[in-house]
N, C-alpha and C positions, 0 to 999 in steps of 0.2 A: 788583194785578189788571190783567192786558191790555185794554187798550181796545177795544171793538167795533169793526172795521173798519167795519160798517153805520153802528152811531151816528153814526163821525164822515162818513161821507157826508151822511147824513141831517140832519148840520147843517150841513154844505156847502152843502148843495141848497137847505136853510133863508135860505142867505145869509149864511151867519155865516163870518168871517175866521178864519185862524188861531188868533191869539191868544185871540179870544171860545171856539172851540170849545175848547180848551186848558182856558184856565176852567170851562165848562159842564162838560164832562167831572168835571172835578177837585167841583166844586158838587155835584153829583150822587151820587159817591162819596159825600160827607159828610151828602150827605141832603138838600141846603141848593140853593134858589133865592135869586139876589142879580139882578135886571136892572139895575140902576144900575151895580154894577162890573161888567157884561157889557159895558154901554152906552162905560163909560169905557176898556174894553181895543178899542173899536175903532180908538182913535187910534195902537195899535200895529199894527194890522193892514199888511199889504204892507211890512214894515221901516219902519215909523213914518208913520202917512199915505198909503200906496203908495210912499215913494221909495225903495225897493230897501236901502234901509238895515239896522241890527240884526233879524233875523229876527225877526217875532212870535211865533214858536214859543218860541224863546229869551228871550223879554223877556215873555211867558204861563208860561215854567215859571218864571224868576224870580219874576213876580207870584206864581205856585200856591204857592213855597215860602214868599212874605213871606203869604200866607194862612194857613198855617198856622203860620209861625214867626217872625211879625212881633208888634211894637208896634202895637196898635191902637186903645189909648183912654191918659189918664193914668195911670192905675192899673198898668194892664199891662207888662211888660216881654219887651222881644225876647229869644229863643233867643240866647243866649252864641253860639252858632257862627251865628245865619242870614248874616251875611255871607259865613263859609267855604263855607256850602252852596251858593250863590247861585256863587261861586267855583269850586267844585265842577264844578256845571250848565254854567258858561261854556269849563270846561278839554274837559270831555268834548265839548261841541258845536263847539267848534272843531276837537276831534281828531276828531271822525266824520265833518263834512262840510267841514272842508279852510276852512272860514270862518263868521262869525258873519255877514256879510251875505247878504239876502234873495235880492239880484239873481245872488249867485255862488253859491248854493246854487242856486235856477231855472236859472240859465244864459240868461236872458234880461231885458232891462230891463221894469218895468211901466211901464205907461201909464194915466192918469188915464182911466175910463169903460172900459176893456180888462175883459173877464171873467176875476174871481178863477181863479187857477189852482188845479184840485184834484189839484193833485201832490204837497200836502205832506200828504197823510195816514200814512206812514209815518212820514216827521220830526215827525208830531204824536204819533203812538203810539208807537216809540221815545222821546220827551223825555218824556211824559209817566211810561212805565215809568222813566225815569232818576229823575225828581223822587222817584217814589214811594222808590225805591229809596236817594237822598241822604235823602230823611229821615225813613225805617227804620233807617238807620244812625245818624243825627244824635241822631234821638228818642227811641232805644230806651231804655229807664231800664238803668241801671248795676245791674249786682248786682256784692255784694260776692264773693267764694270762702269758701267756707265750707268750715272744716276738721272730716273728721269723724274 
């Protein structure tokens, strides 16, 4: 399902980075509030910290995919491919915007106390349809052909 253009403003405005809205989004979908892993995706916001580094958009769809297709108690076992998916996510975002970093994607360096740029809501709505889209693919259960 496309993401509201509005919503993801509306968490912009809220104050939320990248990578939290990314999440929030994806939460939502599933039905589900988590603030603690909102909390802890702000330390990839601005390319890890603000330092122009791996986009948060890209290291929020990786999170969105190990949420759904990760390891996450003892019991549990990770999706056979989430590492391919995660791989996946990384081939396509480097082919659509020419890099995985923050600062070449903006085209401009951040700066600590600088106002979050609300320029990446396209690259958050774009990745976020990709994610959905790796793992519809990944998740879909197998049927066998059946001969009649």
């Amino acid at each position: 399902m496309p993401v509201d253009a509005f919503r993801l403003f509306q968490l912009a405005a809220q104050g939320f980075c990248c990578s939290q809205i990314l999440l929030i989004v994806g939460l939502e979908e599933l039905g589900k509030e988590d603030p603690e892993l909102i909390r802890a995706m702000h330390g990839l916001c601005g390319g890890m910290g603000r330092s122009g580094s791996t986009c948060g958009v890209l290291t929020g769809g990786a999170c969105l995919i190990g949420l759904t297709a990760g390891k996450g108690t003892v019991t549990e076992q990770s999706h056979p491919k989430m590492h391919r998916m995660v791989q996946d996510l990384l081939e396509w975002f480097e082919q659509k915007y020419g890099s995985s970093l923050c600062e070449d994607i903006l085209h401009y360096k951040l700066e600590e106390g600088s106002e979050y740029p609300v320029k990446c809501g396209n690259t958050i709505s774009e990745t976020y349809d990709k994610v959905q889209d790796i793992l519809a693919v990944y998740l879909e259960p197998e049927t066998e052909d059946e001969e009649f």
